[in-house]
KOLDODO-855394 format. One record per residue: residue in three letters; x, y, z of N, C-alpha, C in turn. Coordinates in steps of 0.2 Angstrom, whole numbers. Example, Ala and Ser with C-alpha at 12.3 -4.5 7.8 and 13.67 -1.06 7.14 Angstrom:
2
ALA,66,-28,39,62,-22,39,66,-16,39
SER,64,-11,35,68,-5,36,64,0,39
END
This chain:
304
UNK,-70,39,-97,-70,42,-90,-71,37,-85
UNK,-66,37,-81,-68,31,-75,-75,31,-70
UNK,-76,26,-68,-81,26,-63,-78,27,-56
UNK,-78,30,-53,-77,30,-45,-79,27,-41
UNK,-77,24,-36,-80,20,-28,-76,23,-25
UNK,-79,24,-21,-75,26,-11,-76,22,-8
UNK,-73,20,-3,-73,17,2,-71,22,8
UNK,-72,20,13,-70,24,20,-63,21,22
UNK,-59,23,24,-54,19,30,-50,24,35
UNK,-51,23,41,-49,26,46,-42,27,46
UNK,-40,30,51,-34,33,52,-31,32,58
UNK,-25,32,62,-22,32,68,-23,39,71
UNK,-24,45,67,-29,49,71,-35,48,70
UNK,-38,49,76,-45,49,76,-52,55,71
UNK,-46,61,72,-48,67,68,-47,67,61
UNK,-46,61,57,-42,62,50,-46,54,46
UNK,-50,56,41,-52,51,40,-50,49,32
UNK,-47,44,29,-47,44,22,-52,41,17
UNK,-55,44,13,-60,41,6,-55,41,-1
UNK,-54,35,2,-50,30,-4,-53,28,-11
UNK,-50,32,-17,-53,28,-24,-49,24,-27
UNK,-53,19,-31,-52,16,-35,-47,16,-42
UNK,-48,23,-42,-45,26,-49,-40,32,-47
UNK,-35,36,-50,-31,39,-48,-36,47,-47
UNK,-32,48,-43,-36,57,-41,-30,61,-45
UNK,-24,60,-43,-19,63,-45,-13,58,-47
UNK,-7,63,-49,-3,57,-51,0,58,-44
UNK,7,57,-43,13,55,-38,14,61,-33
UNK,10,66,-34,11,72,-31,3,72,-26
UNK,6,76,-20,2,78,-16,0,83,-14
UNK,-7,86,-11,-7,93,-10,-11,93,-1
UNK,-11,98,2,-13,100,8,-15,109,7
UNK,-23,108,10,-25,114,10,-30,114,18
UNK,-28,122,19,-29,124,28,-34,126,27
UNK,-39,129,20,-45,133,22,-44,133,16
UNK,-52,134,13,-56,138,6,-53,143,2
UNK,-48,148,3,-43,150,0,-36,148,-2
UNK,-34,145,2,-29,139,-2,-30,135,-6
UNK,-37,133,-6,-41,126,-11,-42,131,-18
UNK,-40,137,-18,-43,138,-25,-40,134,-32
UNK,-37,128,-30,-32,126,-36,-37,117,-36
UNK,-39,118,-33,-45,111,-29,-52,113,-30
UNK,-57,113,-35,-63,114,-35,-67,109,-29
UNK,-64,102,-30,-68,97,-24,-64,101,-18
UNK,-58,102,-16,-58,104,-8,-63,110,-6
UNK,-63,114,-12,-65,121,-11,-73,118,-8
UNK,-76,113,-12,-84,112,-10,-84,107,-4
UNK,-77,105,-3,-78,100,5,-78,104,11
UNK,-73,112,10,-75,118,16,-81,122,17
UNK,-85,119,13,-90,123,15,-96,118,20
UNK,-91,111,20,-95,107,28,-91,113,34
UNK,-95,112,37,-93,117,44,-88,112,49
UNK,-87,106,47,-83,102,52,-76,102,49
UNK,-74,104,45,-69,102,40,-64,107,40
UNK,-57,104,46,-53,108,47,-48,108,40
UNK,-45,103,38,-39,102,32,-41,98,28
UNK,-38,99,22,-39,91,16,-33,90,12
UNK,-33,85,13,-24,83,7,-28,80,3
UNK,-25,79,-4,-27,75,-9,-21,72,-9
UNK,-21,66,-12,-15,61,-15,-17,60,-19
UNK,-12,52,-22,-14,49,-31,-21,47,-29
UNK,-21,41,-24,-30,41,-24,-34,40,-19
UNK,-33,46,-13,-37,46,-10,-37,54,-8
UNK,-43,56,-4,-45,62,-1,-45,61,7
UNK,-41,63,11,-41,64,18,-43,70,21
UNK,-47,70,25,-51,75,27,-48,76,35
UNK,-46,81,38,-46,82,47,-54,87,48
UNK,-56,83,52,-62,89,56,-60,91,62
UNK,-64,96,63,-63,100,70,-69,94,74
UNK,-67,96,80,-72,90,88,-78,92,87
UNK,-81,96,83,-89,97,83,-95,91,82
UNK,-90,87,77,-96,83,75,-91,75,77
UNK,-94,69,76,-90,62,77,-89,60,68
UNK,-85,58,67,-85,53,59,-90,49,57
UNK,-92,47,61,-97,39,61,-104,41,59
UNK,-105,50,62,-112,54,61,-112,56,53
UNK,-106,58,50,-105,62,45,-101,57,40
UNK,-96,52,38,-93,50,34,-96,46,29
UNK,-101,43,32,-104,42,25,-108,47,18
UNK,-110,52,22,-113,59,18,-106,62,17
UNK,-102,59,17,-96,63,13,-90,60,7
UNK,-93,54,9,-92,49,5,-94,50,-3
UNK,-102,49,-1,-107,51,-5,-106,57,-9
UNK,-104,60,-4,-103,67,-10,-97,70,-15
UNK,-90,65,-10,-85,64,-17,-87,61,-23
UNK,-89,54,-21,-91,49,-24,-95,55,-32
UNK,-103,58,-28,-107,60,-34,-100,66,-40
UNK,-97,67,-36,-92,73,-38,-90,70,-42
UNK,-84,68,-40,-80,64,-46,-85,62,-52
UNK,-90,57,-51,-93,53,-55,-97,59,-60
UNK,-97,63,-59,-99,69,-63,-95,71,-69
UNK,-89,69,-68,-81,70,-72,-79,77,-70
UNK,-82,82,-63,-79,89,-62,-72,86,-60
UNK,-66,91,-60,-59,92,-58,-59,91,-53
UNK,-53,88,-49,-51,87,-44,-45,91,-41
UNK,-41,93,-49,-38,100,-45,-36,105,-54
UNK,-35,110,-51,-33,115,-59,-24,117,-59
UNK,-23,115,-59,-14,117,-60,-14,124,-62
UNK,-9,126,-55,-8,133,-55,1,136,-54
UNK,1,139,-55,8,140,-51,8,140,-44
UNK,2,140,-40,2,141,-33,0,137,-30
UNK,-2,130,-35,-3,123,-29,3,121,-24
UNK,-1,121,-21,5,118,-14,7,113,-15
UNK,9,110,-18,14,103,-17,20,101,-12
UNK,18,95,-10,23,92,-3,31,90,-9
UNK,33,94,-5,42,92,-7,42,85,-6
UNK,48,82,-12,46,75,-11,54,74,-9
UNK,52,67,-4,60,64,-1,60,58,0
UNK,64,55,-3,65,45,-2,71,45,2
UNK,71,39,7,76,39,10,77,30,9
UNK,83,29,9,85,21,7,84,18,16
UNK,82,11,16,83,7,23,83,0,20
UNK,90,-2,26,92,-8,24,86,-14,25
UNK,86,-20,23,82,-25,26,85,-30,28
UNK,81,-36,31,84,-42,34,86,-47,25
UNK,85,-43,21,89,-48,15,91,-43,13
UNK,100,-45,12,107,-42,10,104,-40,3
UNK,99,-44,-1,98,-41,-9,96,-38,-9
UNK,91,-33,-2,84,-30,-6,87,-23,-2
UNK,84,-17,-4,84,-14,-1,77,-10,-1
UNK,74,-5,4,68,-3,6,70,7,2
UNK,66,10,-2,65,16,-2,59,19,0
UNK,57,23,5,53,25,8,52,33,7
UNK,45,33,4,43,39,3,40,44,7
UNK,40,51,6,36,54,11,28,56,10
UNK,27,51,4,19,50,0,17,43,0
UNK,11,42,-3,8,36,-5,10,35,-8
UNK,13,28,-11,12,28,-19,9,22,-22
UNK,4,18,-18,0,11,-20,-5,12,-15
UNK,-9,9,-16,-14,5,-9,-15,-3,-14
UNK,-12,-8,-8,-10,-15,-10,-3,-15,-11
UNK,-3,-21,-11,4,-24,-14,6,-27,-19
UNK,10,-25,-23,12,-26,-30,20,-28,-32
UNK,19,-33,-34,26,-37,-36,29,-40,-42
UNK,34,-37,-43,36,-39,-52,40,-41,-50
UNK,42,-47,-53,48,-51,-55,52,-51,-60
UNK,51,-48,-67,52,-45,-71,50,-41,-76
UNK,52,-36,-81,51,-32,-84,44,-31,-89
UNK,43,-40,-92,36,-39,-93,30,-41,-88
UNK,32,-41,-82,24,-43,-77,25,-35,-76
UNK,28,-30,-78,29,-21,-75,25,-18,-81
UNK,22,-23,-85,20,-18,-92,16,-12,-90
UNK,9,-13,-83,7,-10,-83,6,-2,-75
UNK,16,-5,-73,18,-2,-71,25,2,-69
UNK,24,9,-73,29,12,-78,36,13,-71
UNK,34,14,-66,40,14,-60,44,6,-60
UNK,40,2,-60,44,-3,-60,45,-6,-65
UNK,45,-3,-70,46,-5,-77,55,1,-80
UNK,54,6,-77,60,9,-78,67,7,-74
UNK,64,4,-66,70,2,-63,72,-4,-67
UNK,68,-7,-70,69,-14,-72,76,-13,-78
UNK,75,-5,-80,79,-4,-85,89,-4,-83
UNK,89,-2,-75,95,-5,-73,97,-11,-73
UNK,104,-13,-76,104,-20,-75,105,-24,-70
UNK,105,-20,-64,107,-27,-58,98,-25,-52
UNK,96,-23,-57,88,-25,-52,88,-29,-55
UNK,83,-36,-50,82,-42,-53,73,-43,-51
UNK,70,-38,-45,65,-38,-42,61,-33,-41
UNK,54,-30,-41,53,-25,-38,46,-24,-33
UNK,45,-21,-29,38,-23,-24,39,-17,-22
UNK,31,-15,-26,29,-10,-22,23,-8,-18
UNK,23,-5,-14,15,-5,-8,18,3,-5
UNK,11,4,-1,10,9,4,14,15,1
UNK,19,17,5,25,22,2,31,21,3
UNK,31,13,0,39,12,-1,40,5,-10
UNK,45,7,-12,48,1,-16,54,-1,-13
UNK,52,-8,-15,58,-13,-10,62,-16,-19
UNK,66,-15,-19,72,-18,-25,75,-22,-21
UNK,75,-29,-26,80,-33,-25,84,-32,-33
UNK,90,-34,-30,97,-33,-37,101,-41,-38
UNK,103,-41,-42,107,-45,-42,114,-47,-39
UNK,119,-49,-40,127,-50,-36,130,-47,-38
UNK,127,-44,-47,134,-40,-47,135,-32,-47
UNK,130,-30,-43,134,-25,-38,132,-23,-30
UNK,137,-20,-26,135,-20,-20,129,-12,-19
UNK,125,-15,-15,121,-5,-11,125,-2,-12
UNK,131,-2,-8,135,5,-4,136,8,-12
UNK,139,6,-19,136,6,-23,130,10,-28
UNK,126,7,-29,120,9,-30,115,13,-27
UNK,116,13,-21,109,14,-17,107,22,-18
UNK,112,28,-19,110,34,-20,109,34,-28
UNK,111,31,-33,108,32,-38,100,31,-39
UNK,98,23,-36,92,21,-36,87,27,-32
UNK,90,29,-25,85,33,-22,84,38,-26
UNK,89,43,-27,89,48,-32,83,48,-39
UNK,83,40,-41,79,40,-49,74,39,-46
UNK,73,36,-39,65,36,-38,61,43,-36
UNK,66,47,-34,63,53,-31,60,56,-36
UNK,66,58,-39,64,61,-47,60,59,-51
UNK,57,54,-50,53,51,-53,47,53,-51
UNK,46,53,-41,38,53,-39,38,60,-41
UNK,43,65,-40,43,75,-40,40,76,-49
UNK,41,72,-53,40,74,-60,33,71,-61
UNK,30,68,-55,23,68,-57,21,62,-63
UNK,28,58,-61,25,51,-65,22,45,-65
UNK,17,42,-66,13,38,-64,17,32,-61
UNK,13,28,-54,18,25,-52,16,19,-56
UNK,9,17,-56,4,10,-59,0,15,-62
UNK,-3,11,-68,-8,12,-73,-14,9,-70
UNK,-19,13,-73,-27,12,-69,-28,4,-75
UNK,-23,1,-77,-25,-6,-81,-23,-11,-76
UNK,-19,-8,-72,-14,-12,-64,-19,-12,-61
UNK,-23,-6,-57,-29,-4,-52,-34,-9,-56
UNK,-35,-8,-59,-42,-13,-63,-39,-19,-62
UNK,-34,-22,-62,-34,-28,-62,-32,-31,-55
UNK,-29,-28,-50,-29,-28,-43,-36,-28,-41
UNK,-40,-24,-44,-47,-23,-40,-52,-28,-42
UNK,-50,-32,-48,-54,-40,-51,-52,-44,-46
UNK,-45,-44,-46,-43,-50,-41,-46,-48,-34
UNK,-46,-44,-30,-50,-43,-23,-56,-45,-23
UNK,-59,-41,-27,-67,-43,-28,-67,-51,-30
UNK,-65,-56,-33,-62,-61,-36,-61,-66,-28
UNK,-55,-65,-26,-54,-66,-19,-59,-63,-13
UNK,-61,-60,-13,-67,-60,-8,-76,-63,-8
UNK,-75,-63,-16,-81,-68,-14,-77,-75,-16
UNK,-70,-77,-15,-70,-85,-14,-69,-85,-8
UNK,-66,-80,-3,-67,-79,4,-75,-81,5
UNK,-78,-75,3,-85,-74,5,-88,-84,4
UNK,-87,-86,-1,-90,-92,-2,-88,-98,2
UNK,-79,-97,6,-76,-104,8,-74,-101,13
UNK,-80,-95,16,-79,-95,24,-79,-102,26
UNK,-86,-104,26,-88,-111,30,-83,-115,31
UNK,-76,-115,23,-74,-120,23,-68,-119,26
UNK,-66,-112,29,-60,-111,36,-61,-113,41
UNK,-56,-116,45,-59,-119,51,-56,-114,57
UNK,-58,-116,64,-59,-110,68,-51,-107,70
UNK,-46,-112,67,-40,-113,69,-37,-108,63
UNK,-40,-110,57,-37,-104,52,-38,-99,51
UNK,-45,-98,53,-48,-90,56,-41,-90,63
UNK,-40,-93,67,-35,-88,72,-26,-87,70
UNK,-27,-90,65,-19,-90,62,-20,-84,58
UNK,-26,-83,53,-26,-79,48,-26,-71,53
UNK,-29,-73,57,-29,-65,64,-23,-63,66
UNK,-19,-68,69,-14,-69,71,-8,-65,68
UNK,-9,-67,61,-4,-65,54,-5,-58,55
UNK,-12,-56,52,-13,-50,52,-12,-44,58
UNK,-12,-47,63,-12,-41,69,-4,-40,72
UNK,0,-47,70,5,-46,74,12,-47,70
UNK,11,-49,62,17,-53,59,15,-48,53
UNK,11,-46,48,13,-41,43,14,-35,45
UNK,13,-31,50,15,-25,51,23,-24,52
UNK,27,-30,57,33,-31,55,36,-33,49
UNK,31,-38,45,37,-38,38,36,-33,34
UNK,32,-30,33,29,-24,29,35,-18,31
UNK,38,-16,38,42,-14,40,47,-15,38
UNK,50,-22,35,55,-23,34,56,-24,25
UNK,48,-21,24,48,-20,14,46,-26,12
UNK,41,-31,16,40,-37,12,33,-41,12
UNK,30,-44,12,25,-44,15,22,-51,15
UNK,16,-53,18,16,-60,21,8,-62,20
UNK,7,-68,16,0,-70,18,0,-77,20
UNK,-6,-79,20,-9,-87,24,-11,-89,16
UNK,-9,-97,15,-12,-101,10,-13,-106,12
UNK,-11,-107,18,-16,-116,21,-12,-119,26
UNK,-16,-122,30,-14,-126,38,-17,-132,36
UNK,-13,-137,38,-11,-145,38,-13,-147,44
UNK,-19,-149,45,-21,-151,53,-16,-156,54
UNK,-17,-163,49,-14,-167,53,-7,-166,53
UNK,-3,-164,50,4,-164,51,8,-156,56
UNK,1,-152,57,2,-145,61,7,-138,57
UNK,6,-138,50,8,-134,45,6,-130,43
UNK,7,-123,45,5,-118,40,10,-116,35
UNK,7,-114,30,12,-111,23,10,-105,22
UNK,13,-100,21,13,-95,21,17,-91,13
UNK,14,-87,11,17,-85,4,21,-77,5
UNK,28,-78,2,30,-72,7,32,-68,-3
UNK,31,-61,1,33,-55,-6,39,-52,-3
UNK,40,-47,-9,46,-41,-6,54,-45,-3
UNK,54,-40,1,60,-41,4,61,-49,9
UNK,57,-52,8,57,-56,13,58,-60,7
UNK,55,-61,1,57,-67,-4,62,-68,-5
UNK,66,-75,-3,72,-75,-4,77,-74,0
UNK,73,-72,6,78,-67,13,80,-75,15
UNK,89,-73,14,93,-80,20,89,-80,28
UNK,89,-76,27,85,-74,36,77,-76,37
UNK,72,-78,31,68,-77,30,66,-84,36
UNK,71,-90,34,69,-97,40,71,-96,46
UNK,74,-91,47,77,-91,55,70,-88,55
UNK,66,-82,55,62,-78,55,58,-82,56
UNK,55,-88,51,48,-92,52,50,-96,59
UNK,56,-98,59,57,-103,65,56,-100,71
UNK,59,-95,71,61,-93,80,56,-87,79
UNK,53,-85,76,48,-80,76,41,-82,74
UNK,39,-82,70,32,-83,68,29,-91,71
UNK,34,-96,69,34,-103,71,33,-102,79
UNK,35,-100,81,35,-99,88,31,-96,93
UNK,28,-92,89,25,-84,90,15,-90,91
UNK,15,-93,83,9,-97,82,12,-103,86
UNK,14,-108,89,15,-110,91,13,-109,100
UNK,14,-105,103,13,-103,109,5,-97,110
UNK,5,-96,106,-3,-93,106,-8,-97,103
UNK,-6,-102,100,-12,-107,98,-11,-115,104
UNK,-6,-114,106,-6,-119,113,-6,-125,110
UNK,1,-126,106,3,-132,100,-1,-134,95
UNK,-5,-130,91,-11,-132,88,-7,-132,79
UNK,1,-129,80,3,-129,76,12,-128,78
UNK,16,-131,74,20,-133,77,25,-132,70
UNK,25,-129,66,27,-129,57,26,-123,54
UNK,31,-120,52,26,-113,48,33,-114,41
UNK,31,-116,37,33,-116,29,34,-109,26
UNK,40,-107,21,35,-101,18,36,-104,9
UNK,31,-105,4,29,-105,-1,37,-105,-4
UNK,36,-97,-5,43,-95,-9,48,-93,-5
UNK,48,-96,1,55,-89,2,59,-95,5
END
């Protein structure tokens, strides 16, 4: 039986808070309940409405979202509710009973082009990751079965998945117009049949590497310098939310004082994107460039 941790992470409404696990809640399906009687299929939601703040609860693959009513603030209440998924779960009670009247969110993928002609973006109307995951072929997918199945058509050559979309890249020899309703179609069917999208051996091992990587953060703070803390901000606040938009995603792996070099490691849709240098050049190069007041004058990307 797995161990559980929650963490909290807020939301763009202010009323809707997520407690995010580590371990799968559900598979690929999701639910939404308005009240104490619709939760009959949810033992956790049924004993989360019995807080007197708690307007709605959705469950996904791994996390619990909560809307409260204006009574109380989040910041008074989320840690005592945290706590009390947390002891829940860790007890091994159910998170839901399968019934014929669980409400489940009809599922929809919709295909979007990106700035690279290979890749294309399938966006879902669910979660299907938290982080980012990239397979480059069929055995780094062992312990992920969705990317492990596209990998079975022969002109995927890529696949990345995050938040609620998979980005495929294919090879030349065939065009989207082509493929891209078969692709969205097998993904759909895929998330509605309740397939897993990653193996809790994938979560375990993303969650090594974070914990892994933040204490060599935590350790080699000292050793960033005040310039790399403002690129690494920079990245984040202004440059991954667009490439993520466009299915790809972007990190910082080092800045070159003396030569004014940052390199950057690029995933998804952007890896390999023809466009991917006009994009560093006239965008991101330029973007750091003039908010760091020439401190940096070069932006490399690793792979792309």
């Amino acid at each position: 039986m797995p161990h559980f941790n929650i963490h909290i992470q807020p939301t763009n409404n202010e009323n809707i808070v997520k407690f995010v696990a580590d371990s799968f809640l559900t598979q690929a399906t999701s639910y939404e309940y308005k009240n104490i009687d619709e939760a009959k299929s949810s033992p956790i939601a049924q004993q989360l409405f019995h807080l007197p703040f708690v307007k709605t609860v959705y469950i996904s693959q791994n996390f619990i979202a909560i809307e409260k009513y204006n009574i109380v603030s989040w910041k008074d209440v989320e840690n005592e509710v945290a706590t009390a998924i947390s002891e829940y779960l860790n007890e091994g009670k159910p998170v839901l009973i399968e019934t014929e009247t669980t409400k489940k969110i009809p599922v929809t993928v919709y295909a979007e082009s990106t700035p690279n002609p290979s890749v294309m973006k399938f966006v879902a109307n669910k979660p299907l990751a938290t982080g980012t995951f990239e397979f480059k072929n069929i055995d780094e997918a062992i312990h992920a079965p969705l990317a492990k199945e596209l990998f079975t058509f022969p002109f995927v050559k890529e696949v990345f998945i995050s938040a609620n979309y998979v980005s495929v890249m294919k090879y030349e020899v065939a065009e989207w117009q082509e493929i891209s309703m078969e692709v969205r179609e097998f993904i759909r069917k895929y998330i509605e049949n309740d397939k897993p999208i990653l193996l809790d051996a994938m979560l375990q091992k993303q969650e090594t590497a974070i914990k892994g990587n933040s204490e060599v953060k935590n350790n080699d703070t000292e050793s960033y310098s005040e310039i790399d803390k403002e690129i690494i901000a920079i990245l984040d606040e202004y440059v991954k939310p667009a490439v993520a938009s466009d299915g790809g995603h972007i990190a910082f792996d080092s800045f070159d004082e003396e030569t004014k070099t940052v390199r950057v490691i690029l995933q998804g849709a952007c890896s390999g994107c023809p466009s991917s240098t006009l994009t560093l050049k006239n965008g991101i190069e330029t973007m750091l460039a003039d908010m760091l007041n020439g401190r940096v004058t070069t932006v490399e990307a690793i792979n792309g």
